[in-house]
PDB file with one MODEL, atoms N, CA, C and O in Angstrom:
MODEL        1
ATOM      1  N   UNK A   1     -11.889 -15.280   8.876  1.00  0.00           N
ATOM      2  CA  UNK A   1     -11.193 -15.687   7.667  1.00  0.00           C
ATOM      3  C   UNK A   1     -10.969 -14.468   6.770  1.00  0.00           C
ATOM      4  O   UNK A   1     -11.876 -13.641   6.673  1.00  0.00           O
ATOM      5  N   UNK A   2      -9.855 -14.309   6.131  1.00  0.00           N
ATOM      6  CA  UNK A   2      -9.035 -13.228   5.549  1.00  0.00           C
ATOM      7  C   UNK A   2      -9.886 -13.305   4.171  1.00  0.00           C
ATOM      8  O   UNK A   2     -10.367 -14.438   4.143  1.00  0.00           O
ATOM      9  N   UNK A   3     -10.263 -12.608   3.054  1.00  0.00           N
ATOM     10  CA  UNK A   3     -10.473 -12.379   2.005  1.00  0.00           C
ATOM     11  C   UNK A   3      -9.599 -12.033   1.452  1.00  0.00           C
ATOM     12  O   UNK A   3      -8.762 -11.488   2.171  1.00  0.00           O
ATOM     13  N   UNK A   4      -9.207 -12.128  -0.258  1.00  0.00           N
ATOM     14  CA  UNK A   4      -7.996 -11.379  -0.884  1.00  0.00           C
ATOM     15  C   UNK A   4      -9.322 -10.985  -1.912  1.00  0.00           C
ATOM     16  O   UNK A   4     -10.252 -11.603  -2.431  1.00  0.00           O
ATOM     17  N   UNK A   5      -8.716  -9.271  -1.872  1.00  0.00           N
ATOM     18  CA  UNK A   5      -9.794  -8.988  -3.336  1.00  0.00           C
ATOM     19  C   UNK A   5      -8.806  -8.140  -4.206  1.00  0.00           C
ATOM     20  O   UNK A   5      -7.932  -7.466  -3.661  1.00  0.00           O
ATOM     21  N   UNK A   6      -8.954  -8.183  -5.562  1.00  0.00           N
ATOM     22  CA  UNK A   6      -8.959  -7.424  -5.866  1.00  0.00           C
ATOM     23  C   UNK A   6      -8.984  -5.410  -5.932  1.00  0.00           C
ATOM     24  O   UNK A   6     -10.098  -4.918  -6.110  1.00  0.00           O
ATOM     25  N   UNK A   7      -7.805  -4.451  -5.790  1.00  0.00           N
ATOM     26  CA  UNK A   7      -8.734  -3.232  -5.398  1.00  0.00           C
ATOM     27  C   UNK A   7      -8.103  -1.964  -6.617  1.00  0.00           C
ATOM     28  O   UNK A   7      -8.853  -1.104  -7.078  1.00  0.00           O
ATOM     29  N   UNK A   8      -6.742  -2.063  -6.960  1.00  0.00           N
ATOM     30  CA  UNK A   8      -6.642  -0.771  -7.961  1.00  0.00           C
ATOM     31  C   UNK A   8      -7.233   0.192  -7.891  1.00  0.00           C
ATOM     32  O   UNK A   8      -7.784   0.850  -8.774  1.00  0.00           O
ATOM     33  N   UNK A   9      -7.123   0.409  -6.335  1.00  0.00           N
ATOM     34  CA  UNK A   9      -7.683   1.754  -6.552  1.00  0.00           C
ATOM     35  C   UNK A   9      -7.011   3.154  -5.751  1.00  0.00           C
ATOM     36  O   UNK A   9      -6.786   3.052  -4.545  1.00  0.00           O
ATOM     37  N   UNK A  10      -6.696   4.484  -6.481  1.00  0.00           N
ATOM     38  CA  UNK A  10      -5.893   5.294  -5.878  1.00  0.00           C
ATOM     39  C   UNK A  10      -5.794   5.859  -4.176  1.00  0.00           C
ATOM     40  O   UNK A  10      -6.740   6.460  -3.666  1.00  0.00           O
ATOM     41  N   UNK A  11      -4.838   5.636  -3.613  1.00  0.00           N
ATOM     42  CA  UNK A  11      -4.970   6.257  -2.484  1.00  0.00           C
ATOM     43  C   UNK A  11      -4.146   7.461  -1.970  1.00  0.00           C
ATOM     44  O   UNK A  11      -3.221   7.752  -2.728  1.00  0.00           O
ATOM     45  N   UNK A  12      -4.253   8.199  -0.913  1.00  0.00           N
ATOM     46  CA  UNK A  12      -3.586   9.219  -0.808  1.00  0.00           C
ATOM     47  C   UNK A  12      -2.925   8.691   0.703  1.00  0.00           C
ATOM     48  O   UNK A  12      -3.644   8.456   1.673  1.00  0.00           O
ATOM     49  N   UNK A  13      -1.193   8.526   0.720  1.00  0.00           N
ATOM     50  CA  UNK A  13      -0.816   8.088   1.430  1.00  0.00           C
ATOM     51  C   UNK A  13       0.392   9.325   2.068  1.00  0.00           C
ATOM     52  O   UNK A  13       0.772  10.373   1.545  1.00  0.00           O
ATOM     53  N   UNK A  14       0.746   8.734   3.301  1.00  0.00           N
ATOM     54  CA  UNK A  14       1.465   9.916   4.094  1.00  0.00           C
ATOM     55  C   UNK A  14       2.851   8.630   4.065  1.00  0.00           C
ATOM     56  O   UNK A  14       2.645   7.417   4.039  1.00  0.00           O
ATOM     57  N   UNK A  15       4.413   9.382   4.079  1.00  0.00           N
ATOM     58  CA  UNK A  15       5.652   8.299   4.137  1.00  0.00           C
ATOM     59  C   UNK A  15       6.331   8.945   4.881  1.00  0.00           C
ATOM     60  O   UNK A  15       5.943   9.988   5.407  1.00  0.00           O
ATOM     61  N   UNK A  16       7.621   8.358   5.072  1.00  0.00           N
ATOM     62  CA  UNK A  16       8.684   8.585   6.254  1.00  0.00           C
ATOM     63  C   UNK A  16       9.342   7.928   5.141  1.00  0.00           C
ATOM     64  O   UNK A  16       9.115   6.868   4.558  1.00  0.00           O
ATOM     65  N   UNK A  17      10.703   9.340   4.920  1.00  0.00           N
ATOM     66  CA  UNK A  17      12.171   8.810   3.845  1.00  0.00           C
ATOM     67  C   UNK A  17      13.120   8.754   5.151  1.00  0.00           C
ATOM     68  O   UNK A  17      13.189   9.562   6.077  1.00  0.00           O
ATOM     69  N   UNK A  18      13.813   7.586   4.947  1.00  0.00           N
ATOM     70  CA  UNK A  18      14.866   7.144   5.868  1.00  0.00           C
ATOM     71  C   UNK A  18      15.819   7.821   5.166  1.00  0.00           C
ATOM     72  O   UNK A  18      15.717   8.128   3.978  1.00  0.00           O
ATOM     73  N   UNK A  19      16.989   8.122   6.069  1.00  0.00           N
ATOM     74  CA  UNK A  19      17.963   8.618   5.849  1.00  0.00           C
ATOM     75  C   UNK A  19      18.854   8.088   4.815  1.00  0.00           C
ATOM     76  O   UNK A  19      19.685   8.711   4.154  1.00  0.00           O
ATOM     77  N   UNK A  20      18.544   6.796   4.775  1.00  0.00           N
ATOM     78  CA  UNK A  20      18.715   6.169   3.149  1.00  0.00           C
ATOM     79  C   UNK A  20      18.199   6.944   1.950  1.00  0.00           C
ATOM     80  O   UNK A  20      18.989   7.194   1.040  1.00  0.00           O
ATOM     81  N   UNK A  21      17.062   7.303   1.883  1.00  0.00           N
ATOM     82  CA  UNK A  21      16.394   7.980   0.854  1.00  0.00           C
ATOM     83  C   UNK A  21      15.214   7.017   0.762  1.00  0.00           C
ATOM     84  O   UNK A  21      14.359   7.309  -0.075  1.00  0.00           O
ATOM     85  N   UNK A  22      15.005   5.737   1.609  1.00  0.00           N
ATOM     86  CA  UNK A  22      14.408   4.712   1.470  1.00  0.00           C
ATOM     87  C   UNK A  22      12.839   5.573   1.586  1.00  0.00           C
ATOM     88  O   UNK A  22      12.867   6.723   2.024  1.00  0.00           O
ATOM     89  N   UNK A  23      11.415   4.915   1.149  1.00  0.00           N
ATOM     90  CA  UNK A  23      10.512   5.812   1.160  1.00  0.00           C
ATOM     91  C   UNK A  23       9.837   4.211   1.987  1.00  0.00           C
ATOM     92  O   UNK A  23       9.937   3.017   1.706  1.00  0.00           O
ATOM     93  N   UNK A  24       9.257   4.865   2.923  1.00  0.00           N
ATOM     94  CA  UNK A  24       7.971   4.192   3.797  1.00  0.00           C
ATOM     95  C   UNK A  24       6.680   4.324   4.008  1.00  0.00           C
ATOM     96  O   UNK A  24       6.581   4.960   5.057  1.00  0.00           O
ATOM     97  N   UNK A  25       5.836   4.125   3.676  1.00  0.00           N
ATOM     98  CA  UNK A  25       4.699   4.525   3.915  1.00  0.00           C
ATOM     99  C   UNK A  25       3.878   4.170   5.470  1.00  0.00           C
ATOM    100  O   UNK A  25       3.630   3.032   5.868  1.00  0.00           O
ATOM    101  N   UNK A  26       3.633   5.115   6.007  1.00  0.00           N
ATOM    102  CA  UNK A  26       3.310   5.011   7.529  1.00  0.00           C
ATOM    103  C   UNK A  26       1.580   5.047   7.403  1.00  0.00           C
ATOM    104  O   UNK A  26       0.923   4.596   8.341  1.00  0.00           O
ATOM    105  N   UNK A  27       1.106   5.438   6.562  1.00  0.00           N
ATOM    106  CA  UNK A  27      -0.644   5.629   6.669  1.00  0.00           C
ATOM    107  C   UNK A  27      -1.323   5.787   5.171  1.00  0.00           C
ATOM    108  O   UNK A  27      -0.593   6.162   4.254  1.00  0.00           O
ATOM    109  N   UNK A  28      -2.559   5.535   4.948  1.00  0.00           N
ATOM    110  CA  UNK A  28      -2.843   6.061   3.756  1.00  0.00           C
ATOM    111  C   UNK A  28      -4.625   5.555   4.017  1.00  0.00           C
ATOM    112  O   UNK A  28      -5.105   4.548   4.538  1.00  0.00           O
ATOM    113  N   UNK A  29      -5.160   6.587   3.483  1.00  0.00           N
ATOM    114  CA  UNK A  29      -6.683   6.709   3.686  1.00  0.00           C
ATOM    115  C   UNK A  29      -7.169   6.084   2.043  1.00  0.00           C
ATOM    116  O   UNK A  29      -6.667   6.221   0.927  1.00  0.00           O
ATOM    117  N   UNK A  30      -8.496   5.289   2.599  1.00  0.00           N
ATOM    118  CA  UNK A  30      -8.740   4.558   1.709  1.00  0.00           C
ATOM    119  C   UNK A  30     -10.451   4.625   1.865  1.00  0.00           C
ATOM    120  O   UNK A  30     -10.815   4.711   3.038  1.00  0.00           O
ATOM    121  N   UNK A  31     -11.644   4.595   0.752  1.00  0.00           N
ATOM    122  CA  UNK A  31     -12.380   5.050   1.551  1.00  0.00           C
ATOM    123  C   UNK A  31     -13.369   5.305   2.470  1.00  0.00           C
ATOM    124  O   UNK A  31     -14.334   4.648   2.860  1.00  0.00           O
ATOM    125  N   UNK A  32     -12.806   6.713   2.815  1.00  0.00           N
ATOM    126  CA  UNK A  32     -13.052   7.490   4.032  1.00  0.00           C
ATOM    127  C   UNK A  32     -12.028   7.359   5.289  1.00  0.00           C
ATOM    128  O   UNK A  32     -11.763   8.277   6.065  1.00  0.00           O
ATOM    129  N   UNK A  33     -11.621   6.332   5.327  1.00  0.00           N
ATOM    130  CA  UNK A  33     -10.987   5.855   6.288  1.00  0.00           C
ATOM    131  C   UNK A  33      -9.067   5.769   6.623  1.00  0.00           C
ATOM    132  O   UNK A  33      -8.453   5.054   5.831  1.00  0.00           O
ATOM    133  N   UNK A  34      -8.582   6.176   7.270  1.00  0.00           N
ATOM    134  CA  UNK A  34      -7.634   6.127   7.130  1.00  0.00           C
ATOM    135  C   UNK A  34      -6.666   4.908   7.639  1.00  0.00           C
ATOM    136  O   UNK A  34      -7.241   4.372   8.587  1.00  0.00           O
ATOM    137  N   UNK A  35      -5.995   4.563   7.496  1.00  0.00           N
ATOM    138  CA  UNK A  35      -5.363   2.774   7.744  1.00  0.00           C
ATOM    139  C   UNK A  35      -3.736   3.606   8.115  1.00  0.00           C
ATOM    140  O   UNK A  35      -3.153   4.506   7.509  1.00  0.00           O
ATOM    141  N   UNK A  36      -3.275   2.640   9.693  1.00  0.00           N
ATOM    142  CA  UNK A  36      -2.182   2.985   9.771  1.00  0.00           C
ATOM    143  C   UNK A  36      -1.395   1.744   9.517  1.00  0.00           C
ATOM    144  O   UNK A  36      -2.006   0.675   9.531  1.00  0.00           O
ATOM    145  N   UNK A  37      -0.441   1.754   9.346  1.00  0.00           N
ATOM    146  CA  UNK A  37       0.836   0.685   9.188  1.00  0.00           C
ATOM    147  C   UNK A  37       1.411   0.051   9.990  1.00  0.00           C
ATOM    148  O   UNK A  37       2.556   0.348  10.331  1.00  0.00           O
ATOM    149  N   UNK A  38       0.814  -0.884  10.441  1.00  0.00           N
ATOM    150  CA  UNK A  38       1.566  -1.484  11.768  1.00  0.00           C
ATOM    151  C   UNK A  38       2.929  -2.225  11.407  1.00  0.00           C
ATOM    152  O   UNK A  38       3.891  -2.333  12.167  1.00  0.00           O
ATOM    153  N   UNK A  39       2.845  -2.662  10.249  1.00  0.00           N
ATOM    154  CA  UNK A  39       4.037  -3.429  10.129  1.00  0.00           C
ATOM    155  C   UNK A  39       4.138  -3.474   8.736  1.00  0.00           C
ATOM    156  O   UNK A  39       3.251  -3.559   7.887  1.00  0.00           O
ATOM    157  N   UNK A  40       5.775  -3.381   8.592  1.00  0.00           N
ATOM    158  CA  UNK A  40       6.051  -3.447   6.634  1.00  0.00           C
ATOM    159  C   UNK A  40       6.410  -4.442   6.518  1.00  0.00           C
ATOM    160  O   UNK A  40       7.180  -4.899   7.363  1.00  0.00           O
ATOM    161  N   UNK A  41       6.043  -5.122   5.529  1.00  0.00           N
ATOM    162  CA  UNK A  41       6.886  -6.689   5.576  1.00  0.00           C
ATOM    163  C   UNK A  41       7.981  -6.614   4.165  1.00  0.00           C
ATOM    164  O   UNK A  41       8.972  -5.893   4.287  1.00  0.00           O
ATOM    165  N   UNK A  42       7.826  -7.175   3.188  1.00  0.00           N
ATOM    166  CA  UNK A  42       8.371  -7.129   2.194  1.00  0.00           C
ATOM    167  C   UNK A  42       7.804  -6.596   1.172  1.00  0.00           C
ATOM    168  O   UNK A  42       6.698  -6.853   0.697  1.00  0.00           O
ATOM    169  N   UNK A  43       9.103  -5.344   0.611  1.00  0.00           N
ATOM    170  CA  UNK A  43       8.798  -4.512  -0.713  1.00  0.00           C
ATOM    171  C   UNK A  43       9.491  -5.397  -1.622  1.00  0.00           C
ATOM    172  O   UNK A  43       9.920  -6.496  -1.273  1.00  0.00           O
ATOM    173  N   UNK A  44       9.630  -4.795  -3.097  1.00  0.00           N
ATOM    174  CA  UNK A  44       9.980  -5.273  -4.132  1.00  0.00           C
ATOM    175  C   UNK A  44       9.772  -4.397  -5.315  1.00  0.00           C
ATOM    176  O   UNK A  44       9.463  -3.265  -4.945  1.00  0.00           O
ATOM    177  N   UNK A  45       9.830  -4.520  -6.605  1.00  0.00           N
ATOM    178  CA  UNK A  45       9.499  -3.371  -8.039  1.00  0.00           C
ATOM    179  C   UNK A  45       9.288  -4.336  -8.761  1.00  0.00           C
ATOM    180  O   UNK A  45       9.627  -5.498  -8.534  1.00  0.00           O
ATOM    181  N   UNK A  46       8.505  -3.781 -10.021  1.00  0.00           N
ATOM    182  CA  UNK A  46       7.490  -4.253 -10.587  1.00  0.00           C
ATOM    183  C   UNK A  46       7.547  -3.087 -11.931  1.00  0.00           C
ATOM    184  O   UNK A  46       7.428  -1.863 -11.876  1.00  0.00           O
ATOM    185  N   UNK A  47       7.755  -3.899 -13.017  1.00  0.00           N
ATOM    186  CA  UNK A  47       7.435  -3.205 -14.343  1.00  0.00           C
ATOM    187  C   UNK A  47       5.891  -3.069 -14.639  1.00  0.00           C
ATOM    188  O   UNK A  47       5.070  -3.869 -14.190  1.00  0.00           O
ATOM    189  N   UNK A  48       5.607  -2.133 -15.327  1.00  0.00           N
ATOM    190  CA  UNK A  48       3.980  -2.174 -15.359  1.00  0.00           C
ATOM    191  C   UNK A  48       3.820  -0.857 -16.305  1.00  0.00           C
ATOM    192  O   UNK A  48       3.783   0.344 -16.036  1.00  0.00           O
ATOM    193  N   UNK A  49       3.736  -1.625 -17.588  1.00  0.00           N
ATOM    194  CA  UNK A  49       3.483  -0.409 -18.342  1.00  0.00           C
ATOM    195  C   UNK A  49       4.462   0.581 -19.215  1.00  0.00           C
ATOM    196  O   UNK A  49       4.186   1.633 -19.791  1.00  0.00           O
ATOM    197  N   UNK A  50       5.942  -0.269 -19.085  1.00  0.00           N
ATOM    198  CA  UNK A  50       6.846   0.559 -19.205  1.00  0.00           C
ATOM    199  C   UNK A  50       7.532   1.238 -18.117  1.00  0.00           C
ATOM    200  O   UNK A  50       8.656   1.725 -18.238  1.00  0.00           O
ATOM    201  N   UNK A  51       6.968   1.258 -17.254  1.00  0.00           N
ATOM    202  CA  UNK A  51       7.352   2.460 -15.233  1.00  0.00           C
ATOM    203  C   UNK A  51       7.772   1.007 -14.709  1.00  0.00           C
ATOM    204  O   UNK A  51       7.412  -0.139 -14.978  1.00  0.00           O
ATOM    205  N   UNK A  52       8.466   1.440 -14.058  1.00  0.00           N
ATOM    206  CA  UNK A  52       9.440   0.699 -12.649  1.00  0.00           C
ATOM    207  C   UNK A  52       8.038   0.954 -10.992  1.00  0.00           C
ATOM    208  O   UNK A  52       7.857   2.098 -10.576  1.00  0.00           O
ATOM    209  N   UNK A  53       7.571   0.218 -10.588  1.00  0.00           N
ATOM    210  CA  UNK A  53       6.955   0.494  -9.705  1.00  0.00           C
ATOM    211  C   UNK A  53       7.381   0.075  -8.236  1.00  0.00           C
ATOM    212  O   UNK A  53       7.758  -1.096  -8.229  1.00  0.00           O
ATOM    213  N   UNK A  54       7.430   0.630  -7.097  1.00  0.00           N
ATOM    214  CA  UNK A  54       7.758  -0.103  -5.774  1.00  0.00           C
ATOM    215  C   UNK A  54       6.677  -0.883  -5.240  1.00  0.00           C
ATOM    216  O   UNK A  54       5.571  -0.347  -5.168  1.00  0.00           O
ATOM    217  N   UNK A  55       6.817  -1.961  -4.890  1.00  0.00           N
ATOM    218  CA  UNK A  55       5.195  -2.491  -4.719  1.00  0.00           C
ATOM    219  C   UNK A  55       6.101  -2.720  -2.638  1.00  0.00           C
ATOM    220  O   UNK A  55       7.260  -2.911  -2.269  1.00  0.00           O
ATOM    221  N   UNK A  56       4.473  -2.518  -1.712  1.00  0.00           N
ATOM    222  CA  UNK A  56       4.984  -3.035  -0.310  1.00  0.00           C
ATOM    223  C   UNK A  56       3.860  -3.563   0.171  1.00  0.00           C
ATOM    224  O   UNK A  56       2.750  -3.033   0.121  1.00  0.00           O
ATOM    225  N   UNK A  57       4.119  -4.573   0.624  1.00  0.00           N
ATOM    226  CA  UNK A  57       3.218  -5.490   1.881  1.00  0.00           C
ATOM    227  C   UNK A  57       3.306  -5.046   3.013  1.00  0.00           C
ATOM    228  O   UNK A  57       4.327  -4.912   3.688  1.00  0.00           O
ATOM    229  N   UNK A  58       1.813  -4.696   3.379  1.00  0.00           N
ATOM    230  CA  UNK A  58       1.991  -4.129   4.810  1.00  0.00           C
ATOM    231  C   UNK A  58       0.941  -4.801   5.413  1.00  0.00           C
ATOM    232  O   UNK A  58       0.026  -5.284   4.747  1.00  0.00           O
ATOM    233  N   UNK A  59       1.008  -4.883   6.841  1.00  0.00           N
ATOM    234  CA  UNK A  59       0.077  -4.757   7.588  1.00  0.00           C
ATOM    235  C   UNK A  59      -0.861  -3.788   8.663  1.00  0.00           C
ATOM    236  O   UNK A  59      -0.412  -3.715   9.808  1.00  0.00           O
ATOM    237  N   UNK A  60      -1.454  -3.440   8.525  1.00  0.00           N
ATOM    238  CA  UNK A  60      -2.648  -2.530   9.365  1.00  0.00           C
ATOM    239  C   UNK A  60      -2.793  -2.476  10.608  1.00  0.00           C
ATOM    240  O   UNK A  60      -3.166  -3.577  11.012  1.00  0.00           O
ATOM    241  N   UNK A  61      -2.702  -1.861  11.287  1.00  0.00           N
ATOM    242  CA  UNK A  61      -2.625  -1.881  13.207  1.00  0.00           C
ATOM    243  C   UNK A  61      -4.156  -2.860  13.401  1.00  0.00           C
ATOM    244  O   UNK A  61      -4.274  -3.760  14.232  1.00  0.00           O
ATOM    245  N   UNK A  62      -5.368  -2.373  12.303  1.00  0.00           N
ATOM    246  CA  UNK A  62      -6.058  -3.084  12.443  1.00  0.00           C
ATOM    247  C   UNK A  62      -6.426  -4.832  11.882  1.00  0.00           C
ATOM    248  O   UNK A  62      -7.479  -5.451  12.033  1.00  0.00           O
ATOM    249  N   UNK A  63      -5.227  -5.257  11.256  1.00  0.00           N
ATOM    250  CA  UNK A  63      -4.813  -6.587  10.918  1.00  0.00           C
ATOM    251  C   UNK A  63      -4.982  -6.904  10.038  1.00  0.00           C
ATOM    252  O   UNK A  63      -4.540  -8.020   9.760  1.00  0.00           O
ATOM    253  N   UNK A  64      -6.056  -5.813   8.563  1.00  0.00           N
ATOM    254  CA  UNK A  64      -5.845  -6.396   7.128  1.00  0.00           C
ATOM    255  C   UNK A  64      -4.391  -6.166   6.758  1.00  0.00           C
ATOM    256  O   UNK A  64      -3.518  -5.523   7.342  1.00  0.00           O
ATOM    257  N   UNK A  65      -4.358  -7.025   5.370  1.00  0.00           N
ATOM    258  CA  UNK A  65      -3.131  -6.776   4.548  1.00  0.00           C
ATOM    259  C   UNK A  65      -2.873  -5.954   3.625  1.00  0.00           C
ATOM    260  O   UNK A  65      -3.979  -5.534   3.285  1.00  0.00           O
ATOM    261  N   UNK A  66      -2.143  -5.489   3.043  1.00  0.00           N
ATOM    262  CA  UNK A  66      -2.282  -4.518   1.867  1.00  0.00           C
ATOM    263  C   UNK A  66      -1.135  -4.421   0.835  1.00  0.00           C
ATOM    264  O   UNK A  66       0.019  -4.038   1.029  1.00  0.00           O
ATOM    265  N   UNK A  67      -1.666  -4.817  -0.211  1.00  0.00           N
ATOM    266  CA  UNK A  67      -0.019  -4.359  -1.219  1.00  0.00           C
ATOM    267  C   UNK A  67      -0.178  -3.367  -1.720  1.00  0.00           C
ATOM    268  O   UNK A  67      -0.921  -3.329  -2.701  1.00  0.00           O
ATOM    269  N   UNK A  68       0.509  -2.077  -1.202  1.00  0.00           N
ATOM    270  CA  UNK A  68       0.530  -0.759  -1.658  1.00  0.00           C
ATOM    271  C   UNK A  68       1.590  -1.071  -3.078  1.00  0.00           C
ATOM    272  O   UNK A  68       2.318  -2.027  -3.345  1.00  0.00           O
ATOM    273  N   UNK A  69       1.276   0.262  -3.836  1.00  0.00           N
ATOM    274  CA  UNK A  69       2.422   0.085  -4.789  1.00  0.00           C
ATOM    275  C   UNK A  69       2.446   2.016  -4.965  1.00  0.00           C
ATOM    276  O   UNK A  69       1.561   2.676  -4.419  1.00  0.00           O
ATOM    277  N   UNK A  70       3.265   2.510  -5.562  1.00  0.00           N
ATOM    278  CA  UNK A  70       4.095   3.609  -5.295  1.00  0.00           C
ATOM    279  C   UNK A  70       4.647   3.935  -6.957  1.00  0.00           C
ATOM    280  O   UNK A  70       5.542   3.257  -7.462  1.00  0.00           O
ATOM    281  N   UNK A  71       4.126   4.799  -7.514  1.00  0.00           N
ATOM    282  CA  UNK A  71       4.619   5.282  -8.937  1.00  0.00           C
ATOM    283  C   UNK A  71       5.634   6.485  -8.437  1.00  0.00           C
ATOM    284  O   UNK A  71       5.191   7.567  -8.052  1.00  0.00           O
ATOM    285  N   UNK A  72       6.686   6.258  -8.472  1.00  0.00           N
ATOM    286  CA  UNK A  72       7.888   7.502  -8.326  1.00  0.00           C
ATOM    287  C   UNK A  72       7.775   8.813  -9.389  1.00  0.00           C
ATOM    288  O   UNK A  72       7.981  10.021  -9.277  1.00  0.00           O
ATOM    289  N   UNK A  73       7.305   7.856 -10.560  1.00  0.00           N
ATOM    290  CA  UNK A  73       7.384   8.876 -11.599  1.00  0.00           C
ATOM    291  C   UNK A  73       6.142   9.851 -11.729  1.00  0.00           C
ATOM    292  O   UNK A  73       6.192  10.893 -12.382  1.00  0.00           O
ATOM    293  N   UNK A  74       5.208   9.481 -11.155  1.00  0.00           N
ATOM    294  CA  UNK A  74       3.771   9.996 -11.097  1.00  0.00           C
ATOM    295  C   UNK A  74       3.965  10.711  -9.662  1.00  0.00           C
ATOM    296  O   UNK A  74       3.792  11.894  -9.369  1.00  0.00           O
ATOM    297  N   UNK A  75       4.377   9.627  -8.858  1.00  0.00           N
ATOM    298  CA  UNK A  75       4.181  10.157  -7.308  1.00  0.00           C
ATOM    299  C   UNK A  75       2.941   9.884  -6.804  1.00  0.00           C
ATOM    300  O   UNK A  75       2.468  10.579  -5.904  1.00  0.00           O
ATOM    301  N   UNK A  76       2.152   8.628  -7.443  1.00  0.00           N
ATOM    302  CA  UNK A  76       1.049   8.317  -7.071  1.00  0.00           C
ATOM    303  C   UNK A  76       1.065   7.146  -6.572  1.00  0.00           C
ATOM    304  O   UNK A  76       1.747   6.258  -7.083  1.00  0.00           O
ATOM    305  N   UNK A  77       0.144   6.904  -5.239  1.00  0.00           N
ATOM    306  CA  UNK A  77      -0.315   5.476  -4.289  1.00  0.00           C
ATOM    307  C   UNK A  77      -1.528   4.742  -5.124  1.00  0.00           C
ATOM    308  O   UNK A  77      -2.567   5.200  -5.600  1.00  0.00           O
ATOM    309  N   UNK A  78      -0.929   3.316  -5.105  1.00  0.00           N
ATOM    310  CA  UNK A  78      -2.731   2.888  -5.158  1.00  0.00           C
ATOM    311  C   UNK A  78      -2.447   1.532  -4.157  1.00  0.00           C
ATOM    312  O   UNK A  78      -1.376   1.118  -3.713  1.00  0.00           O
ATOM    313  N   UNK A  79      -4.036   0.927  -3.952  1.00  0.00           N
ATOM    314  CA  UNK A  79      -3.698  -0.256  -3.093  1.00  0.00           C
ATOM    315  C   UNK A  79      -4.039  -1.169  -4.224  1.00  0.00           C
ATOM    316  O   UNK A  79      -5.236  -1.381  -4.418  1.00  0.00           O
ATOM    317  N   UNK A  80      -2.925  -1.887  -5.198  1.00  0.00           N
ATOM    318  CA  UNK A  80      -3.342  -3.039  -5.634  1.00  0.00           C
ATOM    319  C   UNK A  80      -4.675  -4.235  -5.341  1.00  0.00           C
ATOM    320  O   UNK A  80      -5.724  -4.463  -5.943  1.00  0.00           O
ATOM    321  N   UNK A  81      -4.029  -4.830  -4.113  1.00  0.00           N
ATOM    322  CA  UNK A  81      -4.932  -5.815  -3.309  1.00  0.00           C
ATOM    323  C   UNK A  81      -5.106  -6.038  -2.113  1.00  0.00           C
ATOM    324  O   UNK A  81      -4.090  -5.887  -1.435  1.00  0.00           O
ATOM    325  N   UNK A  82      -6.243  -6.423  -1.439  1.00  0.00           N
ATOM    326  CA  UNK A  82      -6.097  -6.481  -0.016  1.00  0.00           C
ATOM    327  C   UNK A  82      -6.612  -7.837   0.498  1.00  0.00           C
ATOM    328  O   UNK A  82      -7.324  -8.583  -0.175  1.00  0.00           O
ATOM    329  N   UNK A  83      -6.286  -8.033   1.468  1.00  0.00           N
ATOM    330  CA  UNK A  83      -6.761  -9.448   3.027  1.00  0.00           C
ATOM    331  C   UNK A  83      -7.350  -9.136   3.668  1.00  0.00           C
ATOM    332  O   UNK A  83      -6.807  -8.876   4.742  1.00  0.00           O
ATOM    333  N   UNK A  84      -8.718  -8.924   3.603  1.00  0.00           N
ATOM    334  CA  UNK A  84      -9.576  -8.488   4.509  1.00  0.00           C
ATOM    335  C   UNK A  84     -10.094  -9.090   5.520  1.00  0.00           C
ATOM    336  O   UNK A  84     -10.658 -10.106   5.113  1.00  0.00           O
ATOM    337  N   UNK A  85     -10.187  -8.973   6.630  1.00  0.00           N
ATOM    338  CA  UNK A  85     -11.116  -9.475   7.749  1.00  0.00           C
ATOM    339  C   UNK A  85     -12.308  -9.650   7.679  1.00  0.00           C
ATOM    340  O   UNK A  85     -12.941 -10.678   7.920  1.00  0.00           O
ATOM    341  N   UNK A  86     -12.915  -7.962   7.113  1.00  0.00           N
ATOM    342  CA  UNK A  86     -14.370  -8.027   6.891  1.00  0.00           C
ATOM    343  C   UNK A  86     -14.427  -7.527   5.470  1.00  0.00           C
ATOM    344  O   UNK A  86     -13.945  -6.406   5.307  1.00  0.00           O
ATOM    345  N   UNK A  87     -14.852  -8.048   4.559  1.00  0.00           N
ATOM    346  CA  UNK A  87     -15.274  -7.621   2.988  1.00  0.00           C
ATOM    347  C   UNK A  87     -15.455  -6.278   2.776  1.00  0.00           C
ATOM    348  O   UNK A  87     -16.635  -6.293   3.126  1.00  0.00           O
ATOM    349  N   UNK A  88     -15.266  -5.144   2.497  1.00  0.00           N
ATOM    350  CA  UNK A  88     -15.411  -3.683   2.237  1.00  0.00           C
ATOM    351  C   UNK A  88     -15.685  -3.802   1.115  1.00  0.00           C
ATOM    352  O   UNK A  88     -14.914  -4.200   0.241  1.00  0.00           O
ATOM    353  N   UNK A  89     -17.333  -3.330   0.905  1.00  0.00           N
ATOM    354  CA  UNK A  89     -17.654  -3.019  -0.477  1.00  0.00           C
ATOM    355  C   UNK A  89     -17.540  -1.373  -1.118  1.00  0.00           C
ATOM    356  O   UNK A  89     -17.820  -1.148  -2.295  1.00  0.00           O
TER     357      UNK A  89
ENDMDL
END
C-alpha cells in the first residue's frame, strides 16, 4: 500500500530540454539516493508566492510517485510530495 507524505524538500535533479525547449526531468537524488524516471505523467504550473512554478508527476523505475516542481526563476528542484511503497523517514 502506497503512502502520500508530505516532503518540500530540495533536490538536485538532472533534465533533458526537448527540442521544444520543453524541460524533463530524467533523475534526481533525494536522500542519498538517486531516483530515475520511469515515466512522466502529467505536468502543469502553479503560482506560489508570486513565481510561476512547473509542477510534474512522475513515476520511479522503482514505482514510487513523485510531484517534482521546478522554480525557473531560481532554477531550483524540490519534491513537493510523494507515494511511497515503503515510508522513508
Amino acid at each position: 500500500m502506497r503512502q502520500e507524505v508530505m516532503v518540500d524538500e530540495p533536490v538536485d535533479a538532472l533534465i533533458r530540454v526537448m527540442p521544444s525547449g520543453e524541460v524533463r526531468p530524467t533523475s534526481f537524488l533525494w536522500r542519498g539516493r538517486t531516483r530515475y524516471v520511469g515515466d512522466l505523467g502529467r505536468t502543469w504550473e502553479e503560482r506560489i508566492d508570486s513565481r510561476t512554478v512547473r509542477c510534474y508527476l512522475i513515476q520511479s523505475v522503482d514505482n514510487d510517485t513523485f510531484e517534482l516542481r521546478w522554480d525557473p526563476a531560481a532554477d531550483a528542484w524540490t519534491i513537493h510530495r510523494a507515494w511511497l511503497r515503503d515510508l522513508v523517514a
